[in-house]
RODO-2510 file (C-alpha; in nm, 4 decimals, decimal comma):
residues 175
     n   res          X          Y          Z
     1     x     1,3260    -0,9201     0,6941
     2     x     1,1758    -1,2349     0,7460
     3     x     0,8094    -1,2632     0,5588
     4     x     0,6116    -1,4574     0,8458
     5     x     0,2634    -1,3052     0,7070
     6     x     0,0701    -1,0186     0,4748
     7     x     0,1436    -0,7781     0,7417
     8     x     0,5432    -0,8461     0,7079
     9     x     0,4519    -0,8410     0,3454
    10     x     0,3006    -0,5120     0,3534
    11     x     0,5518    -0,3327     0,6087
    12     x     0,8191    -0,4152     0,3925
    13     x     0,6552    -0,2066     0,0947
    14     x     0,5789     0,0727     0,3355
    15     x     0,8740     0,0710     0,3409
    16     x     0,9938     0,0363     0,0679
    17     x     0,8225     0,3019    -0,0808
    18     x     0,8838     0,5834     0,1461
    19     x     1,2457     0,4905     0,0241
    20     x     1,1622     0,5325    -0,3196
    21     x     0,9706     0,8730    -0,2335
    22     x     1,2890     1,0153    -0,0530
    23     x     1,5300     0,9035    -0,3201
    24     x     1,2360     1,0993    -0,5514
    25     x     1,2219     1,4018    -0,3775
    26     x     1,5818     1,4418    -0,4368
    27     x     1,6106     1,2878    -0,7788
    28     x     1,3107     1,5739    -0,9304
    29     x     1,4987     1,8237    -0,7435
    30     x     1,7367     1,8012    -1,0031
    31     x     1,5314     1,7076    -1,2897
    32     x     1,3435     1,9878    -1,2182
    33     x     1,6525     2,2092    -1,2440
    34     x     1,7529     2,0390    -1,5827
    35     x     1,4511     2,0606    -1,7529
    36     x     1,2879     2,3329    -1,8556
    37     x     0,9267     2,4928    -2,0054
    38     x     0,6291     2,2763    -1,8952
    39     x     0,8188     2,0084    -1,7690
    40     x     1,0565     2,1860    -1,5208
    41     x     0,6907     2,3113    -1,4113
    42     x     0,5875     1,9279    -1,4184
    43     x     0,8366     1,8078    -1,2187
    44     x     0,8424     2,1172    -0,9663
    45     x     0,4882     2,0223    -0,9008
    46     x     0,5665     1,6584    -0,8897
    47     x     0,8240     1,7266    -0,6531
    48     x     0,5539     1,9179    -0,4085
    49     x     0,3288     1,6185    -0,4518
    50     x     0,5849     1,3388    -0,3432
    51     x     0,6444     1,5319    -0,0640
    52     x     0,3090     1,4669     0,0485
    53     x     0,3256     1,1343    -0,0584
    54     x     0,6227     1,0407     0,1709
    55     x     0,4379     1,2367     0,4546
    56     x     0,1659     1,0451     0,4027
    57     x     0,3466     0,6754     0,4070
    58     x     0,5291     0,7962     0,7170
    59     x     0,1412     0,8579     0,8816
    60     x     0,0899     0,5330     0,7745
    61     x     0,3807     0,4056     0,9318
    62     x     0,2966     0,5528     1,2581
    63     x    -0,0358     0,4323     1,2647
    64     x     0,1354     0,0797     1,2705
    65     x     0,3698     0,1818     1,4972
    66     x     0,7047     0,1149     1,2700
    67     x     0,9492     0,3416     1,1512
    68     x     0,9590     0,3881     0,7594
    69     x     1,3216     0,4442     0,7163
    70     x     1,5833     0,1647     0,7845
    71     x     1,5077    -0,0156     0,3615
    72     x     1,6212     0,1288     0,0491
    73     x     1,4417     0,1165    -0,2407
    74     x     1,6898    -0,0451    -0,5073
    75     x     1,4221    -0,0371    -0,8038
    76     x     1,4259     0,3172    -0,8185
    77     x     1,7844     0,3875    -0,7311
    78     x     1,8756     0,2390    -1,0391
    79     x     1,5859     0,4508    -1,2465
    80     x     1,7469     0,7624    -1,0396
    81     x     2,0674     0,6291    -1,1413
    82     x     1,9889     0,6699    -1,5365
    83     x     1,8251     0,9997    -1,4521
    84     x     2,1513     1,1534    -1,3647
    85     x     2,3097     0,9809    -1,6243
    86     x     2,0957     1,1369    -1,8525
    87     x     2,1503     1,4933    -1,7093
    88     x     2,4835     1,4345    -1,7106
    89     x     2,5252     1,3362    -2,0725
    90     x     2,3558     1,7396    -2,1783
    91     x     2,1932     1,7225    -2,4863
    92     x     1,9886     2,0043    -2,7018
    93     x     1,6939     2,1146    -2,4542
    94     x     1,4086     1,9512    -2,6412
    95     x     1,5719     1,6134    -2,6708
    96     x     1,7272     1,6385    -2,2870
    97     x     1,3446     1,6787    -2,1863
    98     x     1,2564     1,3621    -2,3956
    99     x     1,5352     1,1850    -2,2120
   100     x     1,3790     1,3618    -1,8903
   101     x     1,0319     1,2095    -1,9690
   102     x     1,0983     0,8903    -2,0322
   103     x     1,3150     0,8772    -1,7059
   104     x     1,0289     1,0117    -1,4933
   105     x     0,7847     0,7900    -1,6439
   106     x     0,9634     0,4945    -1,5798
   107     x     0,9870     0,6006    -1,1547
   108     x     0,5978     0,6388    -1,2104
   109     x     0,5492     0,3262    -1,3600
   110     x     0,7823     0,1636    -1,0489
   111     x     0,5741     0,3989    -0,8159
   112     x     0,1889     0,2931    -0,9771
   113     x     0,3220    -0,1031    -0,9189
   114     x     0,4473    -0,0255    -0,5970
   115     x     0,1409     0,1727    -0,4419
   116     x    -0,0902    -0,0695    -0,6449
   117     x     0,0657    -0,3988    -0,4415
   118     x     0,0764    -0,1999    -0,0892
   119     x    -0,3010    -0,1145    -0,1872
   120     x    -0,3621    -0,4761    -0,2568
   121     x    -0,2308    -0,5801     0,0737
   122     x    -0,4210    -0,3351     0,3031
   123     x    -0,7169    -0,4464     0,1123
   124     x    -0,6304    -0,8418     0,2068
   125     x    -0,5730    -0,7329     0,5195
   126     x    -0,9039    -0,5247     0,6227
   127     x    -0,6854    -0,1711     0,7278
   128     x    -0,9976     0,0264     0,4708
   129     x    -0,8166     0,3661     0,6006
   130     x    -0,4869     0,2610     0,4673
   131     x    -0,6668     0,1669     0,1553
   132     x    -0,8103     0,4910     0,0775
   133     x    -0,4660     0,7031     0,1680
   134     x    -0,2847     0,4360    -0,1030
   135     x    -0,5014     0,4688    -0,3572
   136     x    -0,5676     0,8355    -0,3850
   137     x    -0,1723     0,8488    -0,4043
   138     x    -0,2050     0,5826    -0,6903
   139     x    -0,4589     0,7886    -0,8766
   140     x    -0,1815     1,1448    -0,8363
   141     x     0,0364     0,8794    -0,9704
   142     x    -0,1512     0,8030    -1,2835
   143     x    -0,2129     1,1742    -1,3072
   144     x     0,1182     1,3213    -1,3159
   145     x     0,1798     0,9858    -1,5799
   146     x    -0,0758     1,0701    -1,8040
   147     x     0,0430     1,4589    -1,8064
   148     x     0,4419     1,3227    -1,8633
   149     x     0,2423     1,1635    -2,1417
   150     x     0,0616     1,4437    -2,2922
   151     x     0,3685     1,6784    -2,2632
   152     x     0,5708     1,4607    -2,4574
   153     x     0,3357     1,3915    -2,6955
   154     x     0,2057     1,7577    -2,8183
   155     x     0,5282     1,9079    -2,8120
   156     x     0,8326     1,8099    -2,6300
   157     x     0,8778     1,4886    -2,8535
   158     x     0,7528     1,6412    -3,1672
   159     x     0,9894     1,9619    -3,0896
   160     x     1,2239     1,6842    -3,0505
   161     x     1,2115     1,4962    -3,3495
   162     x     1,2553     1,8165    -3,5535
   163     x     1,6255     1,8026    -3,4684
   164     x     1,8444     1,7829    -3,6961
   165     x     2,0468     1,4547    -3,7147
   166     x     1,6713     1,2496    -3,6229
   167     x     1,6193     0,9465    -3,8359
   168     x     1,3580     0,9379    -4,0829
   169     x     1,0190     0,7210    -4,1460
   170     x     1,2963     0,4755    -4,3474
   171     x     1,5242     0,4186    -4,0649
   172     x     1,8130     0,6324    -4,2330
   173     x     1,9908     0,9193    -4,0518
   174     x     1,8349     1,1975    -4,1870
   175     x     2,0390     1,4924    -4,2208
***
């Protein structure tokens, strides 16, 4: 695509986007299924929520009369890439969900940059509807960020480091 303006600018990260939410949808499908506890739970809900999220870029889309699909979203293939890797890899449950977490967290920090921009531009551009729909699904963004955060920090990670084989304060395998 050709950038003549901020629309062009902004219709490419539509689309881009609702790429990244249907690569998602099927990416926490099988998190979800790896994981387990509070963070299968996480992502089952997360997986709900981006749902709504690519419904809601495809309303977008319609409003400005262009179809969402036709891009794909090669930033977040590659985090979905390593997400499989890591599921593929198995590890003890505790340190599988660390893996898990810091996966996820890295698609939300792609998908907080990418609604952030698209926000950005609809502001530029005066569409104040668009605006609002982009940044409540920024702020569910930051949400489910902050609660991959919390889980990992009061228990997964700590449940984690308790492994045996973890290295020590030093640096040294600790066995």
């Amino acid at each position: 695509m050709k950038f003549q303006n901020l629309d062009d600018v902004l219709v490419d990260e539509l689309k881009d986007i609702y790429s990244l939410e249907q690569q998602l949808i099927k990416a926490l499908d099988k998190m979800a299924k790896a994981a387990d506890g509070d963070l299968r739970l996480a992502f089952v809900d997360h997986l709900e929520q981006t749902r709504i999220h690519a419904d809601r870029i495809q309303q977008l889309c319609d409003q400005l009369k262009i179809k969402p699909d036709g891009k794909k979203c090669t930033g977040i293939e590659g985090i979905v890439k390593e997400g499989s890797e890591v599921i593929k890899a198995g590890a003890n449950p505790d340190s599988l969900n660390a893996a898990l977490i810091g996966t996820a967290q890295r698609a939300e920090h792609y998908e907080i940059a990418a609604y952030g921009t698209a926000r950005t531009h609809a502001r530029q551009l005066g569409y104040t509807s668009m605006v609002k729909v982009l940044n409540e699904t920024l702020e569910e963004e930051k949400q489910t960020d902050r609660r991959l955060t919390t889980l990992a920090e009061n228990n997964i990670n700590v449940r984690a480091a308790l492994e045996k084989g973890n290295l020590g304060a030093e640096g040294s395998l600790q066995m």
